[in-house]
N, C-alpha and C positions, 0 to 999 in steps of 0.2 A: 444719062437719065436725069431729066429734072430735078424732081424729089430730090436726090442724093446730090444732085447740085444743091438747091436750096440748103438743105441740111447740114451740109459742109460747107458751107459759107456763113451760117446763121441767119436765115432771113424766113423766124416764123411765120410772116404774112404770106410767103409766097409759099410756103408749105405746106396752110391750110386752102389755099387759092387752087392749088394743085390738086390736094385732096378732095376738096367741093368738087372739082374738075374730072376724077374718076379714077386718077392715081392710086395705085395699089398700094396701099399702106408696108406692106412685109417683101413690096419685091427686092430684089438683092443681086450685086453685081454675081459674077460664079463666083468667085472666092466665098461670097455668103457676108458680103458687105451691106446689112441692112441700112435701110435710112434711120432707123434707133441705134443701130452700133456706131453710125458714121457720127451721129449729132454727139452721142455718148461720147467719143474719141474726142472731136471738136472741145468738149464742155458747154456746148451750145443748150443749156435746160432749155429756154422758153421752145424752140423747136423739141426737144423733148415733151414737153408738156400737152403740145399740139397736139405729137403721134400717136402719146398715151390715150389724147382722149379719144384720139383715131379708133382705138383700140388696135394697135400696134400689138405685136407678140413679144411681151417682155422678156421672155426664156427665149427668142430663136437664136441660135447659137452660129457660126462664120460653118464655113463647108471646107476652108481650108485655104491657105496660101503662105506667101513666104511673110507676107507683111502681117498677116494675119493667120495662128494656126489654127486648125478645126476644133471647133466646142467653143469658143469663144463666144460668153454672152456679151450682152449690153451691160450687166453689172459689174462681168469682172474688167471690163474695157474699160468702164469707168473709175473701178477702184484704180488701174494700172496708170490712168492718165491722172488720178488723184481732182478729178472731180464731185467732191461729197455732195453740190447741190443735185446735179445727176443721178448718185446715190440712192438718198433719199428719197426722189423721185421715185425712181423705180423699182425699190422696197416698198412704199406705197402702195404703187401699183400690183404688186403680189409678185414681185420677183421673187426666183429660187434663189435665197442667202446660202444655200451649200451645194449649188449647182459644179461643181468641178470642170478642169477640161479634162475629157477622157485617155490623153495621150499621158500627162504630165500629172493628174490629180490637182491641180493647183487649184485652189477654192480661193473665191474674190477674198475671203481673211487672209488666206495666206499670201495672196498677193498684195493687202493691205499693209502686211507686216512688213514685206519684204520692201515694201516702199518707203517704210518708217512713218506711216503716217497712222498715227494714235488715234487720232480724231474719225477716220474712214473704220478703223476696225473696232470702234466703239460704237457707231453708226448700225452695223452689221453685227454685233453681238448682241444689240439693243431689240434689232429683228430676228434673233434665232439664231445666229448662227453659232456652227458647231467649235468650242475653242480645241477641242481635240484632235479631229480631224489630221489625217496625214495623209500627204499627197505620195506619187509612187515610188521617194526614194526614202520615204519612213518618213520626211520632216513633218512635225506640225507647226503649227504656226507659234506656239513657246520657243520650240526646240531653234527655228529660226532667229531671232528675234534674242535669245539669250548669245546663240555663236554667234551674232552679230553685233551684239552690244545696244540692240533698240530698247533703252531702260523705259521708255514712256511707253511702249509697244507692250514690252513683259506687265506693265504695272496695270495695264489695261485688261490683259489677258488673263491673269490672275484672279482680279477682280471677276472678271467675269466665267470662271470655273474652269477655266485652264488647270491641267492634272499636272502638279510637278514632280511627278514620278513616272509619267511617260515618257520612254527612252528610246532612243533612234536602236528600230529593228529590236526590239525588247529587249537592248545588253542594258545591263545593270549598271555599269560605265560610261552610258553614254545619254544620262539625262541631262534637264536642263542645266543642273546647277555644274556640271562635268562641265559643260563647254565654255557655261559664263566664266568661270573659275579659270579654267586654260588658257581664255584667249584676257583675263584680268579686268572683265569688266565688271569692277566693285559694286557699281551701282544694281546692278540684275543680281548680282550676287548678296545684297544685303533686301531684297527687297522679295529675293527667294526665302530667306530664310526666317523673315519675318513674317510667311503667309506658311510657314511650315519650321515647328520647331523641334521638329526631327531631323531637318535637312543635313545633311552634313557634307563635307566634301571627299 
């Protein structure tokens, strides 16, 4: 498919040439490889910006595959490739910031966090997005982010009303500050306890 050529290559001229032309802005390989998820994946904005004003379907989600699994937006493709100009873009545009994938629950914050990139999940918390949220095996995106040790993640997270008392699968043992503490990561751990001075371990 053209389009998705252009798009994956980066070559905005030839993808608003295509669209003058009668190209279907939302068509999609079967896996559900849009021309907005493919340029998303690339980092290619200015082809993004094209599509947007195509009026592209910012929410259409993949249909499934091994390289790609089903519910996959164009936002959280982007959080995952750690393209924030893409981001932005398409928060802009009226993207769902708590759009999840249906299998895994994984919301583009939580895939922001898991990527350690502070700057993307500031981005998205800036547009709504929910810091609580947990995807299907209980994690939110704090609970990630402290057992991992992303101190610029939690500090973002925090600030932006991240619950340091929500605990994987509501045990009382197993909140944030449980796992920062376990796995010794001082920094999350002083920076829990200074946004909550009842924190204890």
């Amino acid at each position: 498919m053209p389009l998705l050529a252009a798009c994956h290559q980066g070559h905005p001229k030839c993808v608003k040439v295509l669209l003058n032309a009668g190209a279907k802005v939302d068509n999609a390989l079967p896996a559900g490889w849009t021309p907005l998820i493919v340029a998303c994946e690339q980092g290619h904005s200015d082809c993004v910006e094209v599509l947007l004003r195509a009026k592209a379907d910012v929410n259409k989600a993949s249909t499934g595959s091994s390289a790609l699994p089903y519910g996959c937006t164009p936002l959280l493709v982007a959080c995952e490739q750690e393209h924030t100009v893409c981001v932005k873009l398409l928060l802009q545009a009226g993207a769902d910031v708590n759009m999840a994938v249906p299998k895994t629950g994984v919301t583009p914050l939580i895939k922001a966090c898991l990527k350690r990139n502070a700057e993307c999940a500031q981005i998205l918390l800036d547009h709504g997005a929910d810091a609580n949220v947990a995807d299907k095996n209980g994690w939110t995106s704090l609970l990630q982010a402290c057992d991992s040790g992303y101190t610029e993640c939690v500090e973002v997270l925090l600030i932006g009303g991240a619950d340091l008392q929500k605990a994987l699968h509501g045990s009382p043992e197993k909140t944030p500050l449980h796992f920062a503490t376990k796995n010794n990561h001082d920094g999350c751990i002083t920076l829990l306890k200074r946004h909550s001075g009842t924190c204890s371990k």
